[in-house]
C-alpha positions as CSV (number, residue, x, y, z in Angstrom):
1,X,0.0,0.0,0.0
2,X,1.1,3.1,-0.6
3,X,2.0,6.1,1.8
4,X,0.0,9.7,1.5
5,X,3.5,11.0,0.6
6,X,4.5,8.0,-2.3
7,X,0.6,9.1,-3.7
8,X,1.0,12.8,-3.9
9,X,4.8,12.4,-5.6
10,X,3.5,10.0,-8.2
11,X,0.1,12.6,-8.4
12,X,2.7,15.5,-8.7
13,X,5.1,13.5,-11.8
14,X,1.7,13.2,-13.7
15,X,0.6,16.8,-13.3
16,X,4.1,17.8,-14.6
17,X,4.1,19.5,-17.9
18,X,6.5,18.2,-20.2
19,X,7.9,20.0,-23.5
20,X,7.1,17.8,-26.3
21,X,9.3,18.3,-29.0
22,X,8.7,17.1,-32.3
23,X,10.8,14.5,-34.4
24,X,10.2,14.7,-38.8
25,X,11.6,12.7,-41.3
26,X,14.2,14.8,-42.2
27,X,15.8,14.4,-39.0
28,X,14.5,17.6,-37.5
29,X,13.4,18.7,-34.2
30,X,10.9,21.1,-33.3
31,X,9.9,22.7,-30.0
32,X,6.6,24.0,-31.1
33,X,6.1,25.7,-27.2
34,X,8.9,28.0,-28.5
35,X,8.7,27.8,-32.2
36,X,11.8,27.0,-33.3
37,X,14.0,23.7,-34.3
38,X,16.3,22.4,-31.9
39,X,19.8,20.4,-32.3
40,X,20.4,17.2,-29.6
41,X,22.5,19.6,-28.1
42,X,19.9,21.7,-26.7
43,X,17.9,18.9,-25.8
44,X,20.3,17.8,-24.0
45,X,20.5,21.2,-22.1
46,X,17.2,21.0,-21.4
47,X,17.3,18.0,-19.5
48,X,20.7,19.0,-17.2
49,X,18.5,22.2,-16.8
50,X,15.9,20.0,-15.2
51,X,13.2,20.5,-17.8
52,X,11.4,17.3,-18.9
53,X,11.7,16.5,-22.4
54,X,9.4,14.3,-24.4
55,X,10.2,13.6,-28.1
56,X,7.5,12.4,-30.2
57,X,7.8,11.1,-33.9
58,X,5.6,14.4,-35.7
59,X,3.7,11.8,-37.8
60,X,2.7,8.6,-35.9
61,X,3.1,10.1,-32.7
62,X,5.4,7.4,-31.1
63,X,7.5,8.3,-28.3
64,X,11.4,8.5,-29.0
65,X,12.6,9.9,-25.9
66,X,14.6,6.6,-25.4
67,X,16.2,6.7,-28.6
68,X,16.9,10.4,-28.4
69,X,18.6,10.5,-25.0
70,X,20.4,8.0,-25.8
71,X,21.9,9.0,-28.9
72,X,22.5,12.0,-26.6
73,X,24.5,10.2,-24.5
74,X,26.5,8.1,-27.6
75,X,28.0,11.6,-28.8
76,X,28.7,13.0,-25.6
77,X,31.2,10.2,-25.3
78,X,32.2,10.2,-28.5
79,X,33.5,14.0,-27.8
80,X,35.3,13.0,-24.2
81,X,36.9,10.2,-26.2
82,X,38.2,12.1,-29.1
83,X,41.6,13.3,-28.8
């Protein structure tokens, strides 16, 4: 069972708003809250900034935050391990 406090933290994560950004074919990204395209990099800004991200695919709607993040992740050690 859960506690009052467990309740209202899971209650809280759902009222969260999250910025959805957009994923098109061509590889774009678009934060339609702000209007404007967005590069990985300032995704992954976003999130070190604390803001939850959610990346859809702009035509069937699927969620790629997964795949996103973690390509996220891929280049940002590709960088550290560059010499």
């Amino acid at each position: 069972m859960k506690s009052k406090s467990a309740a209202r933290k899971s209650a809280d994560e759902k009222s969260k708003p999250k910025l959805v950004i957009k994923k098109y074919s061509d590889r774009r990204l678009y934060d339609a809250a702000a209007s404007l395209y967005v590069k990985l990099e300032d995704i992954a800004q976003m999130v070190r900034e604390g803001i939850e991200v959610k990346v859809v695919d702009a035509r069937s709607g699927k969620d790629l935050t997964r795949l996103i993040l973690t390509q996220i992740i891929l280049d940002h050690a590709r960088e550290e391990s560059a010499p």
